[in-house]
Structure formats: structure tokens, C-alpha cells
N, C-alpha and C positions, 0 to 999 in steps of 0.2 A: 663773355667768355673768361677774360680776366676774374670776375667776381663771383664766378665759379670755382675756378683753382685755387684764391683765395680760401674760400669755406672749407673746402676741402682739404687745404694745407694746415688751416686750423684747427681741425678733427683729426688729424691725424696725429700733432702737437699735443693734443689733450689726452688721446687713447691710453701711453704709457703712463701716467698719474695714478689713472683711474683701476690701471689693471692691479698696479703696485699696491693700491690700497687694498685692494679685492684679497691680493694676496696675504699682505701682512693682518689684515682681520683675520682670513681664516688660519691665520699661524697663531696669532693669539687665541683663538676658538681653541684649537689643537692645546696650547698651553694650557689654556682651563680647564681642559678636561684632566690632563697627566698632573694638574696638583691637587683638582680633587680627588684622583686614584691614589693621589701619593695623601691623601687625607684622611679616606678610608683606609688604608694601609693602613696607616699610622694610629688611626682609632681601633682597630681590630687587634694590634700589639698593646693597647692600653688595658683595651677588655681582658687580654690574657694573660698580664698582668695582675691585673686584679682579680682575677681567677682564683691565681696563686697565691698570692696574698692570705686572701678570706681561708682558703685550704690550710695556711700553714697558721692563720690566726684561732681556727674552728682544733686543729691538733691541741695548741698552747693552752687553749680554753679546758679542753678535756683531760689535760695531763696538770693545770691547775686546779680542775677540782678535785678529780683523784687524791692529790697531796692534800687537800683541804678533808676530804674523806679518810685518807688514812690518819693524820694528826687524830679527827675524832675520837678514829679505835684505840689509840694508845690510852695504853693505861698504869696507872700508880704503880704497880708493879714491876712492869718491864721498864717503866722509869727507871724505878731504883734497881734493876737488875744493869740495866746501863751504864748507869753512872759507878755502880759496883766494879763492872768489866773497866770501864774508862780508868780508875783510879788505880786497878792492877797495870794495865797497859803502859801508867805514868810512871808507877815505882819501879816496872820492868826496864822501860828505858831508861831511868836514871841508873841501875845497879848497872847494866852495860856500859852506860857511859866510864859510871866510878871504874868499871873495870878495865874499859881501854885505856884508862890515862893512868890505872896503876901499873900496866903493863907497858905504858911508854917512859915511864920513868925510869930511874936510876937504881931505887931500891926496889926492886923488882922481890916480890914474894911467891913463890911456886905454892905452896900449903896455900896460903890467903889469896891464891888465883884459882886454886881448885874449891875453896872453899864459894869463893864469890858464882865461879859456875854451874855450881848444884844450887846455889838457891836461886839463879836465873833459873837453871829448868823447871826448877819445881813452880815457878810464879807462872811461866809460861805455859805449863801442864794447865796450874788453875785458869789463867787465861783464859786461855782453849776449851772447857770446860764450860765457864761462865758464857763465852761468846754461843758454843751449841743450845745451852740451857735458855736462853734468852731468843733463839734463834726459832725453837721447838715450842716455844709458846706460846707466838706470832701466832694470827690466823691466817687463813689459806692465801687471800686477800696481798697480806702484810708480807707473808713470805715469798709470793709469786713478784712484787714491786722490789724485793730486794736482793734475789736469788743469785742476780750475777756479782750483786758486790761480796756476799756469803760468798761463792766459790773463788772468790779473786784472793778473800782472805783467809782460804780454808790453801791455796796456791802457797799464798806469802807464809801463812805459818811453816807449810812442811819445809822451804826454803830456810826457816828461823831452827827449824830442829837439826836441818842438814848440817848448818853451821855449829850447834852447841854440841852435835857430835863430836865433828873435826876439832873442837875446841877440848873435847873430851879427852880425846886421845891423844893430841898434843901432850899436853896436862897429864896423862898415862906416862910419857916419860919421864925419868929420873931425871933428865937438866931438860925441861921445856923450852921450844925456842920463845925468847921473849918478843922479838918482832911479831912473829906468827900470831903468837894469842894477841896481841895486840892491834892488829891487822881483823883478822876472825871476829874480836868485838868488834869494831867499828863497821863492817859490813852488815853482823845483827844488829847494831843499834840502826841503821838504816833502814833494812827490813822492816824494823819495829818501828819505825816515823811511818814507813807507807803501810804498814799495817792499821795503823792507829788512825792515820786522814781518812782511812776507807772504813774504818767502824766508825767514828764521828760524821763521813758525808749519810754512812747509813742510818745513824741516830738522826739524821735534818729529814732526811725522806720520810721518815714515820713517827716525827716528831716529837722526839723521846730528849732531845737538848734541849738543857737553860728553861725545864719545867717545875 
């Protein structure tokens, strides 16, 4: 009888070990599975990833050959039609400049400020001129690739005429204010910097600079 309750007393002893183990396997069963979900997750985020990638590597390609096909079409002509505009574009901003620091000085001239604002307009006329003739040459192609920088500076000129206006009529009165004209240039020669980066970023897209 004793060696009965003995056996027994030691099955019973061993019963909570074995259950404990029972349990913590199938908790780590349970873990294995929630890291390989958390694996595929995390593979399904890499795929889409690189989804996107190749999408926005497959644009860069197509919008590199294009540039490599518009440089093709450029030609000798609108070269030198370029370079012709660019070189008005340089002498224009320089005469504005001359002209706001002759207006911020001391010896201020009214005649020789009127004189210097008529042949800004008139360079700016030619400008303008030279930029549409160069513009209307392009093919459909070449003008469709650059159409929004064309209206950005067809924007920036009338803003340049608005000012040689006001600078007009200043200049109209018998004692001009010398601040004002001086002021008045310096906002067109500004104009004329972002006029000028935006027909040179457009001379890089159709390959017409440094040929």
C-alpha cells in the first residue's frame, strides 16, 4: 500500500514540468509563426518598394533620352540665334545696372537718365524679338519641351516693360525723383537675372549652350 502512494506521489510531482513544457513549445510555435508574418510583411513592403523605384527609374530614363533627342535636333542656326539673344540679354543688364548706380549717386543726371532708358527699351524690344524669332523656329518637338519656360519669360518680360514704363514717366517730370529711378532699375535689372537663368536653363534643354 505504501508503494502504491509512493508512485503516485511521484506522478504527480512530475505532471506540472511536463505540462509547463507543453505549454512554452507551443508559445514558441505561436512566436514562429508571428515572425514569419512579420517577414512576409516586411518582404511585401520591399517588393513595393521597388516597385517604385524602377517607376520612377523607367520616367528618368525616358526624360534622358528625350534630352539626348532634342540636343540631336538643335541646330547651327538657333545656335547662333541664341547666343545672339544671350549677348543682348548681357548688354541689357549691364545698361540697368550702369543706370541704377548712376541714379544712386550724387551727380545725378535727368537728360543722361532719360537718355540711358530709351536704349534699355529699345535692347529690350530687340530682346523680345530675337527670343520669339528663335522660339518660332523650333520644331513642334522643341517647342512643346520648352513651352512653359517660353511663357514664364514672355510673364517676366511684360513685368520688365511694366517697370521701363513707370521709369518713363518718372523721367516725364521736370525734377525726377532720383530715389525712384533708382529703385525702378534695380528691380528691372532683377527681372532681367531671372529672365536670363530661364532662357539659359532653356538653351541646356535643347542643347543650344557652350556648342
Amino acid at each position: 500500500m505504501k508503494r502504491n502512494l509512493s508512485i503516485l506521489l511521484a506522478l504527480t510531482l512530475a505532471l506540472p514540468p511536463a505540462m509547463l513544457w507543453a505549454q512554452q513549445g507551443g508559445g514558441g510555435g505561436g512566436g514562429g509563426q508571428q515572425r514569419q508574418g512579420g517577414q512576409r510583411q516586411a518582404g511585401g513592403g520591399a517588393g513595393q518598394r521597388t516597385g517604385q523605384g524602377t517607376g520612377q527609374g523607367t520616367m528618368s530614363q525616358a526624360r534622358q533620352q528625350q534630352r539626348q533627342r532634342l540636343h540631336t535636333q538643335a541646330t547651327t542656326q538657333q545656335r547662333d540665334q541664341y547666343r545672339t539673344c544671350d549677348q543682348t540679354m548681357s548688354q541689357t543688364r549691364t545698361q540697368v545696372r550702369t543706370m541704377q548706380r548712376s541714379a544712386s549717386g550724387k551727380a545725378f543726371n535727368a537728360d543722361e537718365a532719360r537718355r540711358q532708358q530709351q536704349q534699355i527699351q529699345e535692347q529690350v524690344r530687340t530682346m523680345q524679338q530675337n527670343r520669339e524669332r528663335l522660339y518660332q523656329g523650333l520644331n513642334k518637338e522643341q517647342q512643346s519641351a520648352v513651352q512653359q519656360r517660353n511663357q514664364n519669360m514672355q510673364q517676366i518680360h511684360e513685368r520688365i516693360q511694366n517697370r521701363l514704363q513707370e521709369m518713363n514717366q518718372e523721367l516725364s517730370n521736370t525734377a525726377p525723383n532720383q530715389k525712384r529711378i533708382a529703385e525702378q532699375a534695380r528691380v528691372t535689372e532683377r527681372d532681367m537675372n531671372t529672365y536670363q537663368k530661364e532662357f539659359r536653363q532653356m538653351g541646356d534643354d535643347l542643347g543650344l549652350k557652350n556648342q
